[in-house]
C-alpha positions in Angstrom: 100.0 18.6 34.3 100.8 16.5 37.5 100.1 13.6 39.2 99.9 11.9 42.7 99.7 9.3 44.9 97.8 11.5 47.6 99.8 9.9 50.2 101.1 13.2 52.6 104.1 11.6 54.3 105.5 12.7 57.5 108.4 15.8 56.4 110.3 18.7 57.4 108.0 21.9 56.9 109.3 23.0 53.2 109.4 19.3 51.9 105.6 18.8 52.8 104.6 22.1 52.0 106.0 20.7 48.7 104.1 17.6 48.7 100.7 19.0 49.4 101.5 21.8 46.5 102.0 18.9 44.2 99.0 17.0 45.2 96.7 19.9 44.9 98.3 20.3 41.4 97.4 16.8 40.7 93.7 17.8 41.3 93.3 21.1 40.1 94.6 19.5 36.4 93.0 16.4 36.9 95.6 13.8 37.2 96.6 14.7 33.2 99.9 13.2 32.1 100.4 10.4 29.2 100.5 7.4 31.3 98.0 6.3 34.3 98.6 7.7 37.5 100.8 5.3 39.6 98.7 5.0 42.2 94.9 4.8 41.2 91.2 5.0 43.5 88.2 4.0 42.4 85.9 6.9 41.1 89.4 9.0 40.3 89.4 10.6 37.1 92.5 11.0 34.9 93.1 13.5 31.9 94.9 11.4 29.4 97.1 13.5 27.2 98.7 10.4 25.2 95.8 10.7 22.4 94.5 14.0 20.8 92.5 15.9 21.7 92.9 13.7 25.3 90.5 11.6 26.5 88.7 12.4 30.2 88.6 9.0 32.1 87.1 7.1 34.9 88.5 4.3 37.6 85.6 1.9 38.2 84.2 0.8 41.1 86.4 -1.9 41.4 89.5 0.3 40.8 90.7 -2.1 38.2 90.1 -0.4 34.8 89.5 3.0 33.1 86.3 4.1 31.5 86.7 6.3 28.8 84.1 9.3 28.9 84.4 12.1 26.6 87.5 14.0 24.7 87.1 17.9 24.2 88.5 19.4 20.7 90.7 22.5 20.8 87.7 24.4 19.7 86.2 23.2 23.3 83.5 21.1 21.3 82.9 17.4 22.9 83.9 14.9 20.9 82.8 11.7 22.8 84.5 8.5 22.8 85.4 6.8 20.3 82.5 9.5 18.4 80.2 8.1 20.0 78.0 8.2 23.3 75.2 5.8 24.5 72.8 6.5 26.9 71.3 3.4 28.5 74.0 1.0 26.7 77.7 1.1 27.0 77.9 0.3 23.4 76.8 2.6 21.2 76.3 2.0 17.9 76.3 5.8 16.3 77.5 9.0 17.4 74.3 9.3 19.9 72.8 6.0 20.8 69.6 5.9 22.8 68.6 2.5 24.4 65.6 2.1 27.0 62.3 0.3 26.8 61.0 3.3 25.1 63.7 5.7 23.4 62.7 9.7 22.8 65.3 12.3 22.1 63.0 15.4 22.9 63.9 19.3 21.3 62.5 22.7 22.9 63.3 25.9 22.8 61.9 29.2 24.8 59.4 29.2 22.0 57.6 25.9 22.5 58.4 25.8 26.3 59.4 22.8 28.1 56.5 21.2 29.5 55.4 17.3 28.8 53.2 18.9 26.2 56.0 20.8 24.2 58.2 20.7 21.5 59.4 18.5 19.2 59.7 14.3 19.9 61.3 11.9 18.1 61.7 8.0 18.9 60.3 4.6 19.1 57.9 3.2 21.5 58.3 0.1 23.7 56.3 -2.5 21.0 59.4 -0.4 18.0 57.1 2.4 16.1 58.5 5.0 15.3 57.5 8.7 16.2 58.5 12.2 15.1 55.7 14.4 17.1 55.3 18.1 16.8 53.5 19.0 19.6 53.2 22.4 18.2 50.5 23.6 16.7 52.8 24.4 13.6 54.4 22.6 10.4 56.8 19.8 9.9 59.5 20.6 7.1 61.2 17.5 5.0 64.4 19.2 2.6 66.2 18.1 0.3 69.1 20.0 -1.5 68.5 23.0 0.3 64.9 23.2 -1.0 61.3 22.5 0.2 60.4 18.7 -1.0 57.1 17.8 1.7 55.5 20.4 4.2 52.9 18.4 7.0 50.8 22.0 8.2 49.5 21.8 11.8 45.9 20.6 10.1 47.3 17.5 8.4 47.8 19.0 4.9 50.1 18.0 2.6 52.3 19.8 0.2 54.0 17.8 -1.8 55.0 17.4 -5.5 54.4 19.7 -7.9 53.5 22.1 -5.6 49.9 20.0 -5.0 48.4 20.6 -1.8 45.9 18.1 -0.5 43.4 17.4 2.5 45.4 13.8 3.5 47.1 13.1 0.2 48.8 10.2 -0.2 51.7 10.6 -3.4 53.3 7.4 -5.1 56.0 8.7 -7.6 58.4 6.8 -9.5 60.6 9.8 -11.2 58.3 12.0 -13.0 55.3 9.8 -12.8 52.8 9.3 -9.9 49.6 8.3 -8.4 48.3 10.6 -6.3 45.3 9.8 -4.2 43.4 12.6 -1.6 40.3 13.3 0.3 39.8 16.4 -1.4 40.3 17.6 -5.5 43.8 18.6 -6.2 44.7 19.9 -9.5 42.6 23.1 -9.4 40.2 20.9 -8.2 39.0 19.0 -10.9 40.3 15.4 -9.4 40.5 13.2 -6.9 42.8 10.1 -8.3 45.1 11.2 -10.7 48.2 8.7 -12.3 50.3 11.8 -13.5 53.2 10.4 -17.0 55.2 13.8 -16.7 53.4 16.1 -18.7 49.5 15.0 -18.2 47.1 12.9 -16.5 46.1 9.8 -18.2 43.8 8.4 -15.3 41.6 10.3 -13.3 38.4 10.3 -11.0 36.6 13.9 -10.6 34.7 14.8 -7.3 31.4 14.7 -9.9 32.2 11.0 -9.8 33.3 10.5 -13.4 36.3 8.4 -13.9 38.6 8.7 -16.9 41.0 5.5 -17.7 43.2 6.0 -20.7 40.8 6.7 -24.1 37.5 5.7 -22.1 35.6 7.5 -19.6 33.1 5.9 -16.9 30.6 8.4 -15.2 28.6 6.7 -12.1 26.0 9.6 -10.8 24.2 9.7 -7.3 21.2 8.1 -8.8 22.8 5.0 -9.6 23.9 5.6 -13.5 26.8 4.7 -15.4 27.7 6.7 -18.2 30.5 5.1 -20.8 32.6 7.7 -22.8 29.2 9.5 -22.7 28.1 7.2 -25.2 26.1 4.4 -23.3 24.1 5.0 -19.5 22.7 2.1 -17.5 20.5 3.6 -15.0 18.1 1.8 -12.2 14.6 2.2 -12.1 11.2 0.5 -11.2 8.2 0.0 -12.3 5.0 0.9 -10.2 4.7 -2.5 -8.8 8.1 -2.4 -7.9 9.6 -4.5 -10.6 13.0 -3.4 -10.6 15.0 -2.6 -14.0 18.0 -1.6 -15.6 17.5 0.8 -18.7 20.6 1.1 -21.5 20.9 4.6 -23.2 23.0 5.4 -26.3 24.2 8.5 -27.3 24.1 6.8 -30.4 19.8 6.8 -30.6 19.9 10.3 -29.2 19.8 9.1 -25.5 16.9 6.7 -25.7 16.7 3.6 -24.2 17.8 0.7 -26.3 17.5 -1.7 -23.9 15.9 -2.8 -20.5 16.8 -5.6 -18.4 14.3 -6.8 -15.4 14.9 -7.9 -11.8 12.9 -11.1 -13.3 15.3 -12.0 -15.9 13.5 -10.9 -18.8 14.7 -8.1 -21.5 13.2 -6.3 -24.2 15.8 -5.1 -26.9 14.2 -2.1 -29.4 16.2 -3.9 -32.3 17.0 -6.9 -33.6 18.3 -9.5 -31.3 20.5 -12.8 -32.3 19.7 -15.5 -29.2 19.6 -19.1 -29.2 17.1 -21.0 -28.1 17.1 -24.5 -25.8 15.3 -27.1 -28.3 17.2 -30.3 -26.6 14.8 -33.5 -26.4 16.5 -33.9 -23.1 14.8 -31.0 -21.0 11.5 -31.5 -22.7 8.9 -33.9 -21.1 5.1 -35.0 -22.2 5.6 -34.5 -26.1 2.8 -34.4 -28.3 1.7 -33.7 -31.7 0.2 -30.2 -32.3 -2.8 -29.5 -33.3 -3.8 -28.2 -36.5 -2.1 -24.6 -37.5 -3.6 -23.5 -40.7 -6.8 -22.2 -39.8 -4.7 -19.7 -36.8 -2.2 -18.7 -39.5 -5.2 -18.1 -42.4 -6.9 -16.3 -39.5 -3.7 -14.1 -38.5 -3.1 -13.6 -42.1 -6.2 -11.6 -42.8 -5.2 -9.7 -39.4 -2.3 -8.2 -41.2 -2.0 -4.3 -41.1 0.4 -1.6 -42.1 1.2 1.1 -39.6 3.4 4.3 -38.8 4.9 4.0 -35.2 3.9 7.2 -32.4 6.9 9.2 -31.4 6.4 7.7 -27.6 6.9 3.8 -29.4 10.1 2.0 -27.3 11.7 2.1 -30.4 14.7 3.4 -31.3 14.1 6.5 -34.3 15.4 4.3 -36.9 13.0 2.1 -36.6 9.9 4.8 -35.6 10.9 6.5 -39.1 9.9 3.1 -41.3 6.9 2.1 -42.1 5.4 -1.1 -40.4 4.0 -4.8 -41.9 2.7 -6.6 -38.8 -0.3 -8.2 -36.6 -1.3 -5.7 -34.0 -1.3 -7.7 -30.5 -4.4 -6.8 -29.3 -6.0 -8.5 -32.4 -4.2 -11.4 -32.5 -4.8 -12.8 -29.1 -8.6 -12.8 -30.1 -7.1 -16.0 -32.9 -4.3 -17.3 -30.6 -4.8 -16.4 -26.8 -0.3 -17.2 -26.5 0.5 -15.1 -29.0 1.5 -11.8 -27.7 3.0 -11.5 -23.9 2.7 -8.0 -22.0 6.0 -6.1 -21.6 6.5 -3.8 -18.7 7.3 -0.3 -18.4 7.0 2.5 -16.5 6.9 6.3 -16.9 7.1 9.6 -15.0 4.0 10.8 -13.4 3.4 13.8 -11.3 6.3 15.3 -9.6 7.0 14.0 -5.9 9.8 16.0 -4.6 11.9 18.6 -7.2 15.3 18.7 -7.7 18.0 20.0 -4.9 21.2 21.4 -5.8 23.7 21.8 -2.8 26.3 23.9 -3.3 29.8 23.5 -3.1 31.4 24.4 0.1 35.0 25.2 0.8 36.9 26.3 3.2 40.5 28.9 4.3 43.4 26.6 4.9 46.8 28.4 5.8 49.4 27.6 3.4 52.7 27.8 5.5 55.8 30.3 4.9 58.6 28.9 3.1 62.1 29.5 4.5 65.4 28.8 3.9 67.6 26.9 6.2 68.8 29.7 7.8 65.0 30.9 9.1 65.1 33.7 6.3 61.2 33.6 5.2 61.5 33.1 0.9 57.9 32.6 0.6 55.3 34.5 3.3 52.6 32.8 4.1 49.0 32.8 2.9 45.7 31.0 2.6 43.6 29.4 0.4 40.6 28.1 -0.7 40.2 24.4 -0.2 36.8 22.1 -1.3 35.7 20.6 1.3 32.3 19.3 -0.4 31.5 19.4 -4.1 28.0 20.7 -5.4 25.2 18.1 -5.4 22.2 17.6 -7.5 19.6 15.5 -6.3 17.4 15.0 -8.9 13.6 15.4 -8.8 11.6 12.2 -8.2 8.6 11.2 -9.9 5.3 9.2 -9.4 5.8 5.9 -11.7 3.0 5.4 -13.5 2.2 2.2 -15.3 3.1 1.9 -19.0 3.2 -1.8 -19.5 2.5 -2.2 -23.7 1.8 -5.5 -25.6 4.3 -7.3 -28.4 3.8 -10.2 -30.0 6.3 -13.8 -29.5 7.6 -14.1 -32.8 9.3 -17.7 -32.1 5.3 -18.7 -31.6 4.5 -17.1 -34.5 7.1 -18.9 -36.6 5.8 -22.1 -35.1 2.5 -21.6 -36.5 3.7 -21.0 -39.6 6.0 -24.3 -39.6 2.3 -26.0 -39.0 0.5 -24.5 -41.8 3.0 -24.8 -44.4 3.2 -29.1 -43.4 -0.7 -29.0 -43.6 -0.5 -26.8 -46.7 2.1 -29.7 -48.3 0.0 -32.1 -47.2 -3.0 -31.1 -49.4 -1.1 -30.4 -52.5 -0.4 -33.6 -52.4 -3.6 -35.1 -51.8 -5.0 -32.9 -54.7 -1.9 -34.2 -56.7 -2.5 -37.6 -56.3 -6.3 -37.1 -57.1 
């Protein structure tokens, strides 16, 4: 260790080969001693052996401080200033501390090469998002513990918890329960959505489109039906005019429509039906006595007919299986022209184009190796079969035909009756007071 003050005075031969020995021992060990050298140059560096391991510094420019650089252990490992070294800022805030307008810390090896296309990138770009970049064609690794916890392959899957591997999963999890959302089935692939309580799913939504929530179960299909807990469907159809409908299924009446509800507004229920009706003075304009009732009821009366209902009667098979007391529509329009309104209905004609099943289609996704931290390959890598499409029935279409039937307006009916049994009262009367 020696310093200097690099000033070669005028001496006899042995005193300045003296000097100049101790001035080229100044620079071979780099000014080192405890204290500053005693006379100091801008841009001179100084070893300084007071702190341990010591501490390589710089004069600056204006020769009127020291800029501490780096310190070297005994190993020969750096150990920058202070633990710490900033490039771009003179005040770094961790061990390595980037600053620019964008900051990248870039790793290659003879493996990626070290073009502007390899390797690994990590940083944030001028506007503060954050990158970490593979531009490998290869697999990012997230470990915890010395195990596995998330694997991104080069195609953007995901493997995750529970050892699920998705097409762009996306994993919520709150200790052993999560929602876990993808773009293709996980779980053997039988879902889609799944929340997971530790031991089961309790929500899920199929790639066939059903959805289970809890105790219930809601099914909507490619032709526009929803099926509850398999136990009610609402499908769309039309009629050959094109009167749009909604028809209501029950598992209950052995899948036959119960119900049907029109673009128009009206509905036809095949049971019995508990409405009210608008009878407020204050919507009704142009009141006026009715006419006379009796004779239409007498007339109807003498229409009345006992039936057994067809199997192809909108009816649901309680009611086919009794046997009927009733007017019959087409009758009783001949007596009252308003008392029987036509329903509308449709059914399946000749076939227009038969049903198409697609099939499934999947495809061979590399499931990465899993190593250890030391390289050593635990797990080799294989493939696998992914879904990329599920299988698709399209049903078969049909021409609608036409099957509009009559029924008969019961709350005009009850009206008439009202009528006759005031005229009826009214002659009792009259014979009574005779």
């Amino acid at each position: 260790m020696s310093q200097h003050d690099y000033n070669l005075a005028n001496a006899s031969g042995a005193s300045f080969r003296a000097d100049l020995n101790n001035a080229l021992s100044a620079i071979v060990s780099i000014n080192s001693g405890s204290s500053s050298p005693g006379t100091t140059f801008a841009g001179q560096v100084w070893e300084d052996t007071s702190t341990t391991p010591s501490t390589y510094k710089l004069r600056n420019a204006a020769n009127s401080a020291w800029i501490s650089l780096v310190q070297f252990s005994a190993a020969g490992a750096p150990a920058f200033s202070a633990e710490k070294l900033g490039i771009g800022t003179s005040s770094p805030d961790f061990g390595l501390h980037l600053h620019s307008s964008s900051s990248y810390l870039k790793i290659s090896n003879s493996g990626t090469g070290e073009g502007g296309s390899d390797g690994l990138l990590f940083g944030i770009d001028g506007t503060g998002n954050a990158d970490i970049w593979n531009y490998e064609n290869k697999f990012i690794r997230f470990a915890t513990n010395n195990t596995v916890r998330v694997t991104i392959s080069s195609a953007g899957n995901v493997t995750a918890v529970n050892n699920i591997i998705t097409n762009a999963t996306l994993a919520a999890t709150n200790g052993s329960n999560f929602v876990n959302i993808s773009a293709v089935p996980f779980d053997s692939g039988s879902k889609v959505y799944g929340y997971w309580n530790g031991s089961s799913y309790t929500s899920s939504i199929s790639p066939t489109g059903s959805a289970n929530f809890g105790n219930g179960t809601i099914q909507f299909g490619s032709t526009g039906a929803a099926l509850f807990s398999g136990l009610l469907t609402v499908s769309t159809s039309a009629s050959s005019a094109g009167t749009n409908l909604q028809e209501w299924r029950s598992a209950y009446n052995s899948g036959n429509i119960v119900a049907r509800i029109f673009a128009s507004g009206g509905a036809v229920f095949n049971g019995a039906v508990t409405a009210s009706n608008i009878s407020d003075i204050r919507f009704k304009e142009n009141l006026a006595d009715a006419k006379p009732q009796l004779s239409d009821v007498v007339a109807l009366g003498s229409q009345l007919k006992n039936w057994d209902w067809k199997d192809d009667a909108p009816l649901s098979a309680e009611l086919r299986a009794k046997r009927f007391l009733g007017l019959v529509a087409q009758e009783a329009v001949k007596v009252c022209p308003d008392i029987a309104y036509d329903v509308p209905n449709t059914k399946d004609g000749k076939e227009l184009t038969p049903e198409v099943v697609t099939p499934a289609v999947y495809k061979d996704e590399i499931v990465p190796a899993v190593v250890d931290k030391n390289g050593v390959i635990i797990e080799a890598e294989t493939t696998k079969k992914v879904l990329v499409t599920s299988e698709k029935t399209t049903p078969a279409t049909y021409e609608q035909l036409d099957d509009s039937y009559k029924a008969i307006n019961h709350d005009i009916l009850v009206m008439k009756l009202l009528g006759a049994v005031a005229e009826l009262t009214a002659k009792v009367e009259a014979l009574e007071k005779a």
